[in-house]
C-alpha positions in Angstrom: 33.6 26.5 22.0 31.3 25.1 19.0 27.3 25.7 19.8 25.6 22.5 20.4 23.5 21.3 17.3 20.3 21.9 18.1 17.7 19.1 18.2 15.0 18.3 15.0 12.1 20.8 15.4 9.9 18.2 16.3 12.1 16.4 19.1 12.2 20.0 20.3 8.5 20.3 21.0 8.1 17.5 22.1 10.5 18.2 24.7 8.8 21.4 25.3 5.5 20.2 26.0 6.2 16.9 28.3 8.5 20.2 30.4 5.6 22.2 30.9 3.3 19.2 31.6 5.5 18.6 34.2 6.3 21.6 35.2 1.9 22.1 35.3 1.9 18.8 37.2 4.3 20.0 40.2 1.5 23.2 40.5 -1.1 20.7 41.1 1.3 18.1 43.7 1.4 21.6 45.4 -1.8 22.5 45.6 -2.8 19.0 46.8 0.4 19.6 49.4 -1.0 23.0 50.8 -4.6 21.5 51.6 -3.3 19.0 53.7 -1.1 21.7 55.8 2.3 21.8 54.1 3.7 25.5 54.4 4.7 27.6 51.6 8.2 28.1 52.7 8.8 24.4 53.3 7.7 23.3 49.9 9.9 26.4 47.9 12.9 25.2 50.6 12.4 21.7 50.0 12.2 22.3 46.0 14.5 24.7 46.0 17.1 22.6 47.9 16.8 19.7 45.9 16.9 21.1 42.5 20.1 22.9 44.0 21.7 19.3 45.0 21.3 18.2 41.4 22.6 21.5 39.9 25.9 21.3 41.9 26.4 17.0 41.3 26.2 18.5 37.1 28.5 21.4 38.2 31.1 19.1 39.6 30.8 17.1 36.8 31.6 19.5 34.3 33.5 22.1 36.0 32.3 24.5 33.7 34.6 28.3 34.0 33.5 30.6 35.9 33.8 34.1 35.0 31.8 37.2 36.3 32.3 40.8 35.5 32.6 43.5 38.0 29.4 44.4 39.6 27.7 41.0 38.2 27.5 39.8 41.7 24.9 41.6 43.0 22.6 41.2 40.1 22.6 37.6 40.7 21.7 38.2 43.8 18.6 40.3 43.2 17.9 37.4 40.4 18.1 35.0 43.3 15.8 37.4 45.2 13.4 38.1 42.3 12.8 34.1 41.5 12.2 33.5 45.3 9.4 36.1 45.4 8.0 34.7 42.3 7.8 31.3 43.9 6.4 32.2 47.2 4.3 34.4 45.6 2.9 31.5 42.8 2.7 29.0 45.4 0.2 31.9 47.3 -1.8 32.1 44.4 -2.2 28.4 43.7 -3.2 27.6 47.5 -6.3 30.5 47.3 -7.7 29.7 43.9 -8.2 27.0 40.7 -4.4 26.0 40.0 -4.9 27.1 35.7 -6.4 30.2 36.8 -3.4 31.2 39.1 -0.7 29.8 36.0 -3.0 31.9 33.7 -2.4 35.3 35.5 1.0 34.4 35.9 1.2 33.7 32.1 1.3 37.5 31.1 4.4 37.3 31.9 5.8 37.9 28.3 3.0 40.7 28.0 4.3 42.7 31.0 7.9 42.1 30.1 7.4 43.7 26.5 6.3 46.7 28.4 9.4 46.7 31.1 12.1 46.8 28.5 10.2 49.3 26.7 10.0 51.7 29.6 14.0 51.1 30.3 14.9 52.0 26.9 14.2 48.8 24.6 12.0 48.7 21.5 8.9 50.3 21.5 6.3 47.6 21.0 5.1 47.4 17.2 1.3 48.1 16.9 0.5 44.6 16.2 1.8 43.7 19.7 -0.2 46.5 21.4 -3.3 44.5 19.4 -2.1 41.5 21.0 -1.5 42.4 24.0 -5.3 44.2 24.0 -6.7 41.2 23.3 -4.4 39.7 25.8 -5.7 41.8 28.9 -9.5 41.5 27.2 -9.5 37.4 27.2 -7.9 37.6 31.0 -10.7 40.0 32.1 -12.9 37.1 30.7 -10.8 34.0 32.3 -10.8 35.8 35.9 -14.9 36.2 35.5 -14.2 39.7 36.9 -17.8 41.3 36.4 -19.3 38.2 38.1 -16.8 38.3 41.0 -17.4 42.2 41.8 -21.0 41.2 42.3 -19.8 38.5 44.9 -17.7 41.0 47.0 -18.6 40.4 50.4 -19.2 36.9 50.3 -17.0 34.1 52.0 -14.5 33.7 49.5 -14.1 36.8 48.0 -11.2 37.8 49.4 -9.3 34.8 49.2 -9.8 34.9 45.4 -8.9 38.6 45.6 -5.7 37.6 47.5 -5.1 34.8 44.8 -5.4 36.7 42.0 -3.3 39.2 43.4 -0.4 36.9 44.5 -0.4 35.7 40.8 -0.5 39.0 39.2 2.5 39.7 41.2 4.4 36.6 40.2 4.2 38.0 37.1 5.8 41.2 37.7 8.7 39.9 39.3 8.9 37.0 36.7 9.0 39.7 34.0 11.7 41.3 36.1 13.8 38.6 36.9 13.7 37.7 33.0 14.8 41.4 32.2 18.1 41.3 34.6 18.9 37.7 33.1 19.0 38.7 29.6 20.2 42.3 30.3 22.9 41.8 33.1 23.8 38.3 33.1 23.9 36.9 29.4 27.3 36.4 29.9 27.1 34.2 32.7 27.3 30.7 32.3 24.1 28.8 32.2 24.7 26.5 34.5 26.1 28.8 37.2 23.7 30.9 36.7 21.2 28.4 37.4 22.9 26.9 40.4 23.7 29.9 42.4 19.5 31.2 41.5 18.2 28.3 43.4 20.7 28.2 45.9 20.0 31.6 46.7 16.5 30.9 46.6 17.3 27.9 49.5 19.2 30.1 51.6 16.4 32.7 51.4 14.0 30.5 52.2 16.2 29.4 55.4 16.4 32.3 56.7 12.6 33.4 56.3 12.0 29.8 58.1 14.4 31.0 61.0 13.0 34.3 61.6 9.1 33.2 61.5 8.6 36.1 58.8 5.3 33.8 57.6 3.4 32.4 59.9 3.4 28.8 59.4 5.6 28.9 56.4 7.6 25.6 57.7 4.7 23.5 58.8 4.9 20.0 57.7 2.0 17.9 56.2 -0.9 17.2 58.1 -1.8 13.8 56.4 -0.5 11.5 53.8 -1.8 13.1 50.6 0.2 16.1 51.6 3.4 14.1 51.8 2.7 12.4 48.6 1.9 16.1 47.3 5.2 17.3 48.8 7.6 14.6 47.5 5.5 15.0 43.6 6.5 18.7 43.9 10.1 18.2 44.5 10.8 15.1 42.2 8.8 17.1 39.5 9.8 20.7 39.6 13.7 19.5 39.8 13.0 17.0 36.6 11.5 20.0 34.5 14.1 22.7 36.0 17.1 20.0 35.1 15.8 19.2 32.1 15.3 22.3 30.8 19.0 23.7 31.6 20.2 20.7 30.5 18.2 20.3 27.0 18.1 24.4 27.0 21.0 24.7 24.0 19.3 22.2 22.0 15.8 23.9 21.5 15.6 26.3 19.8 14.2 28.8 22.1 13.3 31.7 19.6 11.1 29.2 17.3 9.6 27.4 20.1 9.2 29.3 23.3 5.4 29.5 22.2 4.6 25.7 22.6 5.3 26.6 26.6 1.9 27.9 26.5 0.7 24.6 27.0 1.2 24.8 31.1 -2.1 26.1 32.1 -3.9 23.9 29.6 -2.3 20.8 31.1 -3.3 22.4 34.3 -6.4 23.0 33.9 -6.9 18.8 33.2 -4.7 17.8 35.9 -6.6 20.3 38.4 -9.8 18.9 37.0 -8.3 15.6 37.6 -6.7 15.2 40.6 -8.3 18.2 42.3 -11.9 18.2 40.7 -11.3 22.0 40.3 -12.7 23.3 36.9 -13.8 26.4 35.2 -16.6 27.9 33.3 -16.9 27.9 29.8 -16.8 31.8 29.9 -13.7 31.5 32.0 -12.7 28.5 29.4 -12.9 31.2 26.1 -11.3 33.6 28.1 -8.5 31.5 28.6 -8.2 30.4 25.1 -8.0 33.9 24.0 -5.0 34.5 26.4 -3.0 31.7 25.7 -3.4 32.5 21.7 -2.1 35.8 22.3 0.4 34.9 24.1 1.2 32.7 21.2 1.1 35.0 18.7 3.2 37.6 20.9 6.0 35.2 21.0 5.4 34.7 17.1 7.5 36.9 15.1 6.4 39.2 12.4 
């Protein structure tokens, strides 16, 4: 089967950007969802759900083969797994603390993956990426204003931004993971299968934690209307940016222009400011900057 020509470079970004600005915008619907009651295990279900509903209409569409080696099975599984804890564990994050701070700490995911597939065996990571990823850690220590919130242990909020941070620190890990076992163990898998049976795991999991009241409140609905209207932004947007993405996903150009996905916390950070009047400060601001350029250049090559 021929590869799909791949869109002009700068159709491609373009592209990029409005999916990450949407995929920022569905972190702030949630946020707005989760102060006005919505559980975190109704909005990944609900998300989850519907993304899987378009999946399987584009499925039955194409009828694409379906082909999986012995033993593939149960990796997509644990993928399914590993993506649901990410979720849960991002949606955590962004309910305790500033929405572009929790993306920021989740955005060391490409940091923390270098490092993985070096300790199972992959390439060692060249000495300018060990620079990068210095300066990386350095401009995060910066974004999280961690001096200035060890001297505010104690006080009310302290542990819920403890918590945060910790949820999103987390996401990372098992992002990094989850981005391991797909480019390891499940190259071979069909895209779109792949994708469908991740976020229908993800739903079923998400049922069954429901079910067995494993957190407390999980599948409360929305107290009041801005939560409904945060609920129903979540869904429409995360499964416009997920769909897009597979869909477009052959076209881009991924190994040029993964970088310009860098652009989610940014886009965060104005659409917290603007629908949730959450903002940082400028040494929190610098900090930021530094990570995302790092980033940037990590996923540069050379």
């Amino acid at each position: 089967m021929p590869l799909p020509d791949l869109f002009p470079r700068r159709l491609a970004i373009g592209l990029l950007a409005l999916i990450s600005c949407t995929f920022a915008a569905n972190h702030v619907a949630a946020r707005l969802a989760f102060d006005h009651g919505t559980g975190l295990l109704l909005a990944v279900l609900c998300r989850s759900g519907a993304t899987a509903l378009v999946l399987a209409a584009l499925v039955a569409w194409q009828c694409p083969r379906l082909a999986m080696a012995p033993g593939m099975l149960r990796w997509q599984l644990l993928l399914g797994a590993l993506v649901a804890t990410q979720s849960l564990c991002l949606y955590s994050a962004v309910a305790r603390i500033p929405v572009a701070l929790a993306l920021l700490v989740s955005n060391v995911c490409p940091v923390l993956l270098a490092l993985l597939t070096w300790g199972l065996g992959g390439p060692r990571p060249t000495r300018r990426a060990a620079a990068v990823m210095a300066v990386a850690l350095g401009g995060l220590l910066l974004a999280l204003d961690v001096p200035g919130r060890i001297a505010q242990l104690g006080q009310d909020d302290s542990d819920a931004w403890v918590a945060g941070i910790g949820f999103a620190f987390t996401a990372a890990c098992v992002f990094a993971v989850a981005l391991w076992v797909t480019d390891h163990k499940l190259k071979t898998l069909p895209g779109m299968w792949r994708s469908l049976m991740t976020v229908g795991t993800v739903f079923a999991l998400m049922v069954a934690a429901g079910a067995s009241g494993l957190v407390p409140g999980g599948m409360r609905w929305p107290e009041a209307a801005p939560g409904w209207w945060g609920l129903a932004a979540l869904v429409v947007l995360y499964g416009t940016a997920f769909t897009a993405m597979f869909v477009s996903l052959p076209r881009l150009d991924m190994a040029r222009n993964a970088p310009v996905m860098n652009i989610e916390p940014v886009a965060t950070l104005l659409l917290g400011w603007w629908v949730l009047d959450q903002t940082l400060q400028p040494l929190q601001l610098l900090g930021g900057a530094v990570v995302l350029a790092a980033i940037v250049m990590l996923g540069r090559k050379g």
